[in-house]
GUVEX-25616 format. One record per residue: residue in one letter; residue number from 0; x, y, z of N, C-alpha, C in turn. Coordinates in nm, 4 decimals. Each point is the difference from the previous one (the first is absolute). Layout:
<atoms>
- A,NUM,X,Y,Z,X,Y,Z,X,Y,Z
...
</atoms>
This chain:
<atoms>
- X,0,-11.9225,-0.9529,23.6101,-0.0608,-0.1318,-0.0060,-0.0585,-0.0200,-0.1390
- X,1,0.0215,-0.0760,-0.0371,-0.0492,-0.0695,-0.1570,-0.1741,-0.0201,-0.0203
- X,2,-0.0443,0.0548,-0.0803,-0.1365,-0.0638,-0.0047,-0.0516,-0.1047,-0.0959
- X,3,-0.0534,-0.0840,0.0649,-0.0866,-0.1197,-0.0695,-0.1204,0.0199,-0.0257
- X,4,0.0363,0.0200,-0.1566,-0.1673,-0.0031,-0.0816,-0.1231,-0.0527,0.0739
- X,5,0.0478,-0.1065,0.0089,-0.0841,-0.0941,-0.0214,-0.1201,0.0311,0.1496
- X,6,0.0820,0.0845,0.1125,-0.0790,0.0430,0.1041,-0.1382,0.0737,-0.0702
- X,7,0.0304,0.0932,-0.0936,-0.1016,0.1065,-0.0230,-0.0832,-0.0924,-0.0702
- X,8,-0.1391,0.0173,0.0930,-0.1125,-0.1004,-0.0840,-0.0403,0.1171,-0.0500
- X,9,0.0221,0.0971,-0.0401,-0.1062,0.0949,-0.0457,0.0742,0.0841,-0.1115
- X,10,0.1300,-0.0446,-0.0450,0.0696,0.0308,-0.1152,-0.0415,-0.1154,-0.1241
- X,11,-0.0479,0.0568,-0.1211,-0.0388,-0.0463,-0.1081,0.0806,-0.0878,-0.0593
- X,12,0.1208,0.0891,-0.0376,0.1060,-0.0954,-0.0916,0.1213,0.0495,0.0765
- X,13,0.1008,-0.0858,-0.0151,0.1355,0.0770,-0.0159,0.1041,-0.0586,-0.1557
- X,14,-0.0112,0.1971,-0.0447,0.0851,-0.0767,-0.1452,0.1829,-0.0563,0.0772
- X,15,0.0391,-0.0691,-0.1663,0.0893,-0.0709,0.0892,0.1016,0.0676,-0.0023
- X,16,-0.0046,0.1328,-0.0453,0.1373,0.0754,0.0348,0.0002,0.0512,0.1335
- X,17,-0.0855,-0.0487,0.0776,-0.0130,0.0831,0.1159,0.0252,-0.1693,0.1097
- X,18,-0.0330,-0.0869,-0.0765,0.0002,-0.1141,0.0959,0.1515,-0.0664,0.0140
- X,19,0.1027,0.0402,-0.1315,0.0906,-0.0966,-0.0548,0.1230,0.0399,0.1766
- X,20,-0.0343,0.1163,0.0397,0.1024,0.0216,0.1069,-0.0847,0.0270,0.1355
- X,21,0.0750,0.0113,0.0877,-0.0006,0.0735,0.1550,-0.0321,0.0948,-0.0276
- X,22,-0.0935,0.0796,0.1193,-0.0313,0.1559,-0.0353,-0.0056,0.0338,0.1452
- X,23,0.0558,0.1002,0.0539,0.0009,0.0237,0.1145,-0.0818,0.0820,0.0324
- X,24,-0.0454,0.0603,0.1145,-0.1305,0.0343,0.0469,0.0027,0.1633,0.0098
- X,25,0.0953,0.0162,-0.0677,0.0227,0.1535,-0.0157,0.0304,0.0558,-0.1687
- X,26,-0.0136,-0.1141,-0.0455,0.0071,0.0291,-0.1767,-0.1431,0.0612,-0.0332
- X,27,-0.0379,0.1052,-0.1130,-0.1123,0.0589,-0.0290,-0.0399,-0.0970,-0.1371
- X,28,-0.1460,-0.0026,0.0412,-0.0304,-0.0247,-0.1729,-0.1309,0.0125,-0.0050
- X,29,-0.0539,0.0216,-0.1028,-0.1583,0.1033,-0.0344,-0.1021,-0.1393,-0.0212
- X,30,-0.1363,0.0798,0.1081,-0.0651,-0.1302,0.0083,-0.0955,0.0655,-0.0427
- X,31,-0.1467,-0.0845,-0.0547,-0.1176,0.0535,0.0013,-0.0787,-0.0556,0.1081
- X,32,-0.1148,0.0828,0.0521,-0.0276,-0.0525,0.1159,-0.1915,0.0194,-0.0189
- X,33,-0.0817,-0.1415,0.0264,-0.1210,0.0260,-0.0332,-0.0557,-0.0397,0.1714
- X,34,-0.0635,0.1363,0.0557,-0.0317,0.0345,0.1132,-0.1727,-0.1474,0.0037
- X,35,-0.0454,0.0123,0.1044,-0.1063,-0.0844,0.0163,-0.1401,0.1146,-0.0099
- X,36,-0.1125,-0.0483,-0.0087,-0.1090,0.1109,-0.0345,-0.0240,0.0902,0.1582
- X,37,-0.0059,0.1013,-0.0181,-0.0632,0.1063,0.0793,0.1401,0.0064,0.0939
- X,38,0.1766,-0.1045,-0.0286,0.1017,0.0532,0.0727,0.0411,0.1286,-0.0380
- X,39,0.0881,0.0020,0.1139,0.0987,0.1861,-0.0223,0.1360,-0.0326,-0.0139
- X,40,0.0410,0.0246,-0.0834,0.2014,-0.0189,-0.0445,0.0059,0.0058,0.1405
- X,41,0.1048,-0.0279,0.0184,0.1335,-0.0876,0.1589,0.0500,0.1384,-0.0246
- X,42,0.0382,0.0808,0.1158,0.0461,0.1494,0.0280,0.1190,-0.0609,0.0150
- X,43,0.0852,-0.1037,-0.0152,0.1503,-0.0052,-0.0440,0.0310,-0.0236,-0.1463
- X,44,-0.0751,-0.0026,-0.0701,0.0216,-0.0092,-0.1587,-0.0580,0.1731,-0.0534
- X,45,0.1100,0.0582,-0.0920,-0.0364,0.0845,-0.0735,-0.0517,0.0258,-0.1760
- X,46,-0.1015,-0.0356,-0.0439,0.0132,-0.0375,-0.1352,0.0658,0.1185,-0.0814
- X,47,0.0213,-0.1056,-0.0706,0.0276,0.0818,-0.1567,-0.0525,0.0379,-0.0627
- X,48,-0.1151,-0.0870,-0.0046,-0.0671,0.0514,-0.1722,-0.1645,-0.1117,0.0978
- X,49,-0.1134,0.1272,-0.0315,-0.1010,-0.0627,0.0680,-0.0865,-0.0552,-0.1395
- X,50,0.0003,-0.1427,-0.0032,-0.0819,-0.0212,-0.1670,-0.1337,-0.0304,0.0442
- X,51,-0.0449,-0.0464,0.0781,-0.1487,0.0164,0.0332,-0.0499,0.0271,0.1714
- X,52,-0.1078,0.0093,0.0582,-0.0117,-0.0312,0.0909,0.0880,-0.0945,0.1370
- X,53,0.0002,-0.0891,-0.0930,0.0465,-0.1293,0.0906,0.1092,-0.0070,-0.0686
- X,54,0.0578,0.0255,-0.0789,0.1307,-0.0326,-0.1219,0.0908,0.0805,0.0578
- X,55,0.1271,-0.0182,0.0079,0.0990,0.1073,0.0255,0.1445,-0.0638,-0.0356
- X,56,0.1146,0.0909,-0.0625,0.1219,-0.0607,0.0303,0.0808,0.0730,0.0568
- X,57,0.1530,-0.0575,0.0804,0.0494,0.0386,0.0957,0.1344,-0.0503,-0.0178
- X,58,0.1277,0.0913,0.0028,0.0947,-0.0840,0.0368,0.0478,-0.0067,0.1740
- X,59,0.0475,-0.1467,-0.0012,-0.0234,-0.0016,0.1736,0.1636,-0.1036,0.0065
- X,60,-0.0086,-0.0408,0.0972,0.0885,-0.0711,0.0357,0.0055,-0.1612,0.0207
- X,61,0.0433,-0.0643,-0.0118,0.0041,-0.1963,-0.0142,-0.0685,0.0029,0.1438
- X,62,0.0287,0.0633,0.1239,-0.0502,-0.0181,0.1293,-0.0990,0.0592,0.0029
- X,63,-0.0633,0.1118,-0.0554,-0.1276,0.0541,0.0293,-0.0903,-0.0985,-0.0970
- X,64,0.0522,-0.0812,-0.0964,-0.1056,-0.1301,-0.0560,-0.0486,-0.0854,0.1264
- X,65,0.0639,-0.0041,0.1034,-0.0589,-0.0929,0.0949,-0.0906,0.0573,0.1200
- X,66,0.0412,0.1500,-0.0092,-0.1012,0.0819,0.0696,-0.1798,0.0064,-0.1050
- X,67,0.0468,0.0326,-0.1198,-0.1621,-0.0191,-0.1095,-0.0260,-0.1306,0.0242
- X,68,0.0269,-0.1135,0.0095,-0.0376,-0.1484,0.0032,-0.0514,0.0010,0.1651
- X,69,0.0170,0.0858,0.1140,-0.0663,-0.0106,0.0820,-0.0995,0.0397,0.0430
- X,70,-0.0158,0.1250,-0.1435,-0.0815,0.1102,0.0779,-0.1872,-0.0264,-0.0727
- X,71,-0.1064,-0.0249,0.0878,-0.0851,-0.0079,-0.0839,-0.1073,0.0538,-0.0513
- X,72,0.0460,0.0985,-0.0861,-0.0056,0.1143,-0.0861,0.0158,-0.0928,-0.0939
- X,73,0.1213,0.0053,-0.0538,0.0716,-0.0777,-0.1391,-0.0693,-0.1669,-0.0130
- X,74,-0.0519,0.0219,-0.0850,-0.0703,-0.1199,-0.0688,0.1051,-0.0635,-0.1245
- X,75,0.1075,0.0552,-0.0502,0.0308,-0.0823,-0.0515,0.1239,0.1558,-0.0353
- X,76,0.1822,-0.0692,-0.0987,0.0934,0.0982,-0.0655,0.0391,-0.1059,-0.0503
- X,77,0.0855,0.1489,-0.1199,0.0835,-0.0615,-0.0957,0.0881,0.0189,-0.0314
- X,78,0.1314,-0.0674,-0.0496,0.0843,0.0614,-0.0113,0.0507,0.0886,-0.1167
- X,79,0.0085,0.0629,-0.0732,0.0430,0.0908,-0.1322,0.0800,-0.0707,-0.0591
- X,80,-0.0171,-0.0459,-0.1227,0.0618,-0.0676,-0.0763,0.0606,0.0995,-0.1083
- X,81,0.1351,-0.0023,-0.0486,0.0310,0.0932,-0.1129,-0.0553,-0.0260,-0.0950
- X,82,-0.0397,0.1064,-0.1043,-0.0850,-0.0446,-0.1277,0.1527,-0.0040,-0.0943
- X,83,-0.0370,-0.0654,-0.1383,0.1401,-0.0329,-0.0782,-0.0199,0.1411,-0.0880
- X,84,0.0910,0.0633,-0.0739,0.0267,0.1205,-0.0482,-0.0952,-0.0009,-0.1189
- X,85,-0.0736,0.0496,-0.0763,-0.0661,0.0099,-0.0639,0.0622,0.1033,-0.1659
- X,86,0.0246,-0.0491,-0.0670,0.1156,-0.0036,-0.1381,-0.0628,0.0608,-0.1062
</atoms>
């Protein structure tokens, strides 16, 4: 099943390489995820890289974005934008 951005009230941006197509609910892509105060990470997300307390990133799946948008823990994610090569 296809996901619509526009559901996740709790996704920041979406860059537009990620918006320009369909993404199916089993495609991966690395989110950052800012937990709510005194929450506990969602025991179906595994982070990657813990940057603060409440800060974390994760690569997850297009369908587990609609599991974080339900869960309320997650106060707000993002999606990873590529940085441009640095010369």
């Amino acid at each position: 099943m296809p996901i619509d951005f526009k559901s996740l009230h709790k996704l920041e941006s979406v860059p537009g390489s990620l918006s320009s197509r369909t993404r199916s609910a089993n495609e991966t892509v690395q989110v950052l995820v800012k937990l709510r105060k005194g929450a506990k990470r969602p025991s179906f997300i595994k982070p990657r890289t813990q940057i603060t307390s409440r800060i974390f990133s994760a690569e997850i799946t297009f369908g587990d974005m609609q599991r974080l948008e339900a869960d309320p823990a997650v106060e707000s994610m993002s999606l990873n934008r590529r940085m441009p090569g640095i010369k």
